[in-house]
C-alpha positions as CSV (number, residue, x, y, z in Angstrom):
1,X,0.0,0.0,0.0
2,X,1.2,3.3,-0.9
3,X,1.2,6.4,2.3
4,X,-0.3,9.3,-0.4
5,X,-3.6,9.7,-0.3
6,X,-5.8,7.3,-2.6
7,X,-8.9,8.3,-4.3
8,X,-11.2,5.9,-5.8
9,X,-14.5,5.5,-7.8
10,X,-16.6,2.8,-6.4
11,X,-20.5,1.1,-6.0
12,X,-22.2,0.3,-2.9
13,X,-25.2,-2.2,-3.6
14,X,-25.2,-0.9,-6.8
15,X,-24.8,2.9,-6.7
16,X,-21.6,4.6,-7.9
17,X,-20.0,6.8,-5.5
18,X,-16.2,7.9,-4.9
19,X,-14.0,8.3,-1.7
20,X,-10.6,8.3,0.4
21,X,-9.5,4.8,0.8
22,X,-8.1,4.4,4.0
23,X,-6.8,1.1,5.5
24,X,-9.9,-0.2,7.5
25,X,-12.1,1.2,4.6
26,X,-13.5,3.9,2.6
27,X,-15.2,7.3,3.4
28,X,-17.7,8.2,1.0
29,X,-16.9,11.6,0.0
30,X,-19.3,11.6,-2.5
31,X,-22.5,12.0,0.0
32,X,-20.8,15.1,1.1
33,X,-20.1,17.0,-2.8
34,X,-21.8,14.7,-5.2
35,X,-24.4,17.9,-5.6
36,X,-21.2,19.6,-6.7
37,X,-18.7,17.1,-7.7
38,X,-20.9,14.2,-9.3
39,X,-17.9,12.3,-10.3
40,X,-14.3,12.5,-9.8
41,X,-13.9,14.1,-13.5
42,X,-15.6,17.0,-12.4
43,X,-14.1,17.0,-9.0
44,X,-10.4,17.0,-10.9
45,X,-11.8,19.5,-13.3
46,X,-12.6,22.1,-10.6
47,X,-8.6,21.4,-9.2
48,X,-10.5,19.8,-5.7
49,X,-8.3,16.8,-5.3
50,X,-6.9,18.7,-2.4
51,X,-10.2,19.3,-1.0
52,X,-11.5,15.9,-0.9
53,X,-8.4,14.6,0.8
54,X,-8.3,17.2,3.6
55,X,-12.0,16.2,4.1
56,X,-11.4,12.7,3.7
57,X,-9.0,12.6,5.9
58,X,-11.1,14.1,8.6
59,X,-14.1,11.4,8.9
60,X,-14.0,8.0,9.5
61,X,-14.9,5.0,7.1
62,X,-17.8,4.7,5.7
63,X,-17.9,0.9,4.2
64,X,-15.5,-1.8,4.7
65,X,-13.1,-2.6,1.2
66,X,-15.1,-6.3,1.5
67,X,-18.4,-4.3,1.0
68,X,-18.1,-2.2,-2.4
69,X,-16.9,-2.8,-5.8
70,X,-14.2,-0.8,-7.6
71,X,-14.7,0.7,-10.8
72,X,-12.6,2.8,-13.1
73,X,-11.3,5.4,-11.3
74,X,-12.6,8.3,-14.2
75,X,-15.9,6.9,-15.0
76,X,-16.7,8.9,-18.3
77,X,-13.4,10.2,-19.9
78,X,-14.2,12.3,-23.3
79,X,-10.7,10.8,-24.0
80,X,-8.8,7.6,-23.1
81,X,-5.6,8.2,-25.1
82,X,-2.6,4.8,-25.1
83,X,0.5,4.8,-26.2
84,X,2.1,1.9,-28.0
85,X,5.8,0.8,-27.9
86,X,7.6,3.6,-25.4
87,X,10.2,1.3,-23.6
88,X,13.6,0.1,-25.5
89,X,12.8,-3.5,-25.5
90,X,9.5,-3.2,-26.4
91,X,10.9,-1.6,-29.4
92,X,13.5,-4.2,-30.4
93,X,10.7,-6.9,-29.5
94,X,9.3,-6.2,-33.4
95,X,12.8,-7.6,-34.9
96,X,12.4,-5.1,-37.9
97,X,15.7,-3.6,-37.2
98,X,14.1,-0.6,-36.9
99,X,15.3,2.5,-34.8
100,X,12.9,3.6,-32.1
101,X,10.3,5.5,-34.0
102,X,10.6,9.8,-33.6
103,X,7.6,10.4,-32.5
104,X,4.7,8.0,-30.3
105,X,2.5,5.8,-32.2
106,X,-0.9,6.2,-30.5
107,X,-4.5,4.6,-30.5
108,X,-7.8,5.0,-28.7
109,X,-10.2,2.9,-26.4
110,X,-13.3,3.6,-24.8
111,X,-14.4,3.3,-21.6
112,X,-16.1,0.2,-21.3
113,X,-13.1,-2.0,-22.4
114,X,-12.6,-1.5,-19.0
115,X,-13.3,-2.7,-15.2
116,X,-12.1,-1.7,-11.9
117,X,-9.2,-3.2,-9.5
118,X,-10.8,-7.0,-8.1
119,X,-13.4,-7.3,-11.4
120,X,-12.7,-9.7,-13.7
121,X,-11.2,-9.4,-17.0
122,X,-13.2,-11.1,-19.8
123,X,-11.6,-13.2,-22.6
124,X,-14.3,-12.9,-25.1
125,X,-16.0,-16.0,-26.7
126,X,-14.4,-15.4,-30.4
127,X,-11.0,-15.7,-28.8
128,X,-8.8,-17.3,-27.2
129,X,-5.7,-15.0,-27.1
130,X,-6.0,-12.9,-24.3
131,X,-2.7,-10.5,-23.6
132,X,-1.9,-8.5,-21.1
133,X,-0.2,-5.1,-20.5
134,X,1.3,-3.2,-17.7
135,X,1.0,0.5,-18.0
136,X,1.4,3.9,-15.6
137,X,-1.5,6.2,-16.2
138,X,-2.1,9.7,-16.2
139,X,-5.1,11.9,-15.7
140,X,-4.9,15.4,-17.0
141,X,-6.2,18.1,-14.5
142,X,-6.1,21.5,-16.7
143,X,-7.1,21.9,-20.4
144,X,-4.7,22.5,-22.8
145,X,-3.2,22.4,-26.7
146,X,-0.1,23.1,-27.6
147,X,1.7,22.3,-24.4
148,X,4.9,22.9,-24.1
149,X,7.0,20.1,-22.7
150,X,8.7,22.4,-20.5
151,X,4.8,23.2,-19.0
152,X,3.3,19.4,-19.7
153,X,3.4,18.1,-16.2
154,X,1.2,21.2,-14.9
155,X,-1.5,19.4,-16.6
156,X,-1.4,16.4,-14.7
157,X,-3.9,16.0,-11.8
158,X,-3.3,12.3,-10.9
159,X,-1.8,8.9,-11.3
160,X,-3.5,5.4,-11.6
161,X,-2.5,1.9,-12.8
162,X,-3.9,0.5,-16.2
163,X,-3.9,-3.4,-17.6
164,X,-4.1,-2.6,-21.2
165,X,-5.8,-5.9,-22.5
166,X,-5.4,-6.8,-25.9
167,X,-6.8,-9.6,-28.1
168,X,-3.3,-10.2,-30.3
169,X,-5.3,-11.6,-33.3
170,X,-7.9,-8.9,-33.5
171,X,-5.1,-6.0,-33.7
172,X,-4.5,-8.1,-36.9
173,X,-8.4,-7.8,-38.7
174,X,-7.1,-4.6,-41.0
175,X,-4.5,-3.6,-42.4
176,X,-3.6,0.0,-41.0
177,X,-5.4,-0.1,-37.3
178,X,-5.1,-2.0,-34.2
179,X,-9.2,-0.6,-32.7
180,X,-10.5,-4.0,-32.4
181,X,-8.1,-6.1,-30.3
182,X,-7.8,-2.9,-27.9
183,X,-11.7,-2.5,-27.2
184,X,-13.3,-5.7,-26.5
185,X,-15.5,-4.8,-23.3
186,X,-14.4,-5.2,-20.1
187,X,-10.8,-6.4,-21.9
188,X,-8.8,-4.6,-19.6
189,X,-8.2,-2.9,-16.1
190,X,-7.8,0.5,-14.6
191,X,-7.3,1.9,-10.9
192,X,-7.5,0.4,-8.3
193,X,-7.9,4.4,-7.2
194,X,-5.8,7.7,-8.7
195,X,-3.1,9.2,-6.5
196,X,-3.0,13.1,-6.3
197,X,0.2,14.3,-8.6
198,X,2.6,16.5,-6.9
199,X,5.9,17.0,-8.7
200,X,8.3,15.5,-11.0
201,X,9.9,13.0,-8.5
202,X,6.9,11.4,-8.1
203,X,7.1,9.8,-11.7
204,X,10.3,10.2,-13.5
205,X,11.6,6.5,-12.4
206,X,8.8,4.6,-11.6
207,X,9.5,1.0,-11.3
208,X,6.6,-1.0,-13.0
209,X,5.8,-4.5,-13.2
210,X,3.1,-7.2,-14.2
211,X,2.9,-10.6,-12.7
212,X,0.6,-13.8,-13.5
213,X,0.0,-15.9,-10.8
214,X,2.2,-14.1,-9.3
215,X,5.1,-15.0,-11.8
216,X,7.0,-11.4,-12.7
217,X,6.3,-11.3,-16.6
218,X,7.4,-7.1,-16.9
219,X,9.6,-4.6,-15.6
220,X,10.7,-2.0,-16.2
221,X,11.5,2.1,-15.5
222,X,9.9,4.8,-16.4
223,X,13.0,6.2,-16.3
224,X,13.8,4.4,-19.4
225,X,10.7,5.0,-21.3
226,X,11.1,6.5,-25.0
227,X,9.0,9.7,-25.1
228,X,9.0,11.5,-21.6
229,X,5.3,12.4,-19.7
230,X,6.5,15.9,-20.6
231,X,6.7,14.5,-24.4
232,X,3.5,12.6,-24.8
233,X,1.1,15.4,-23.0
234,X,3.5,18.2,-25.4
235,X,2.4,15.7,-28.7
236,X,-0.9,14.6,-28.1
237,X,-1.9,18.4,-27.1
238,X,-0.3,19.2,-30.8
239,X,-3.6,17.5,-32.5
240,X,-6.2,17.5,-29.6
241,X,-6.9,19.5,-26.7
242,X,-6.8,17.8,-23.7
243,X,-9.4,18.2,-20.8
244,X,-9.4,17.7,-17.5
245,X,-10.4,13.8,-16.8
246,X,-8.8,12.7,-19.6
247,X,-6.9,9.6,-19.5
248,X,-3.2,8.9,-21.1
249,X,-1.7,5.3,-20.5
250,X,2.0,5.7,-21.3
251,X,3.3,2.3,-22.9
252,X,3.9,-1.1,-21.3
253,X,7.6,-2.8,-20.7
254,X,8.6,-5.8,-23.1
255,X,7.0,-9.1,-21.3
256,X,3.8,-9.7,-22.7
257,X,2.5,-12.9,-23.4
258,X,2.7,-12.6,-27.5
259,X,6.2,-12.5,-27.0
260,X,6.6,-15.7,-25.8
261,X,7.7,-19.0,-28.0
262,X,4.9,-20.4,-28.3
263,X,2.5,-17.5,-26.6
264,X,1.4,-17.4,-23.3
265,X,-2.8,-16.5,-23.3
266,X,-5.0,-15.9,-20.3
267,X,-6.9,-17.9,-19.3
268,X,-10.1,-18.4,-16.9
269,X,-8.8,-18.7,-13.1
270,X,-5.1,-16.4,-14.2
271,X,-4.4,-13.7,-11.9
272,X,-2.8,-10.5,-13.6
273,X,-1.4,-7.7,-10.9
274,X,0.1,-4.9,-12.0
275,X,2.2,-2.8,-9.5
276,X,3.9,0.7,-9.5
277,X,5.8,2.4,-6.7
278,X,3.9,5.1,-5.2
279,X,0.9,3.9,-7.0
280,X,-0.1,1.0,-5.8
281,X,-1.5,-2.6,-7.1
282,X,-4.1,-3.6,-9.7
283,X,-5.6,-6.8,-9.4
284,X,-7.6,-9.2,-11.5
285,X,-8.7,-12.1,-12.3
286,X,-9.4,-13.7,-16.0
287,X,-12.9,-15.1,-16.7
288,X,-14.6,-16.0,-19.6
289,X,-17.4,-14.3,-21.6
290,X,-21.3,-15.7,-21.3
291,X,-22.8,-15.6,-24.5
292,X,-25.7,-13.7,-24.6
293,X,-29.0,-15.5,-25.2
């Protein structure tokens, strides 16, 4: 567990709420500003991450971690914006004796391709080859385009964890995009909660790893990471204008099943935790799709 304070989105009995996670529980901050704040998005959006902790802080638990279910920490993101290939190895991992590429190459998913911490992935009935990815998130706090790099990390509110799950053979349907396999539902993982950002320390060497069954699979630094946080927010600001919730999930270390000879899949009953100092772990386990009726 880390000691900053840990913000989450959460259901109890089936309503969404948010809160400070604490370690006997959680306080639901949302019964106190959910008339102002209805979600975290707009509580990052009015720069309140602050406010909610000093209050947080201040009252006991309200329910007991047993007793609610985690969901993504940012429940309705206008952008959820990955980056693919950003560590050395990941690069050499396509054999094409290719030089690291000069700028990020870049896709999109949407929100319901994922779950919370403790939910369970789902391998989808059409296939069976089920990837994970480790990855450090970051949630952008002010609006902005055309960020300079020297201003980029001004724009970050928060921190969370992401398992960017990929179905290999669907990134493969077309020719020029990799949509599918990146945004079967419920596919892949986010939170378990967002840590408040404070300053540059607090990311520039991360150490990052994924385990299955508890068997270290990646690691790596962010340290070592091909484009910088400063780089990506400076780029992707170029084209878009970032708002406050949105969601950028930097690149995951070389390790993934794909890369194994033969491939490694999840499967039903696998465990996939993904853990980041000063962040925290992300937790899942694998199930498999029921087909509708």
């Amino acid at each position: 567990m880390t000691s900053r304070p840990r913000l989450a989105t959460f259901s109890h009995e089936g309503i969404s709420r948010y809160g400070l996670v604490k370690e006997d529980g959680i306080v639901d901050l949302s019964a106190h500003f959910a008339d102002q704040w209805p979600t975290l998005r707009e509580v990052i959006a009015a720069d309140a991450l602050g406010t909610l902790v000093e209050k947080g802080e201040s009252l006991p638990t309200d329910f007991s971690l047993a007793d609610i279910a985690f969901e993504i920490p940012i429940p309705a993101p206008e952008k959820i914006i990955c980056v693919g290939v950003n560590f050395p190895d990941r690069n050499a991992e396509y054999k094409d004796g290719q030089e690291a590429p000069p700028n990020p190459s870049l896709f999109i998913r949407f929100p319901g391709s994922f779950v919370g911490h403790e939910q369970n992935l789902i391998r989808p009935f059409v296939s069976e080859r089920l990837d994970y990815e480790g990855e450090v998130v970051m949630i952008i706090g002010k609006a902005g385009r055309h960020i300079s790099e020297d201003d980029a990390l001004d724009h970050i509110a928060a921190l969370t964890l992401c398992n960017e799950g990929t179905l290999r053979d669907w990134v493969r349907h077309a020719k020029f995009n990799v949509t599918q396999g990146k945004n079967f539902e419920s596919s892949g993982a986010m939170g378990p909660w967002i840590i408040p950002y404070e300053d540059e320390s607090q990311i520039a060497d991360i150490r990052l790893e994924t385990r299955v069954n508890g068997e270290v699979r990646q690691q790596d630094r962010t340290s070592r990471m091909i484009f910088t946080f400063r780089k990506l927010i400076n780029y992707i600001s170029t084209f878009t204008a970032l708002k406050p919730g949105d969601v950028i999930v930097a690149g995951t270390p070389t390790g993934a099943g794909a890369r194994f000879d033969p491939p490694i899949w999840l499967k039903p009953g696998d465990v996939v935790e993904i853990e980041a100092e000063g962040i925290g772990i992300l937790r899942n386990e694998v199930a498999d799709e029921v087909a509708l009726k």
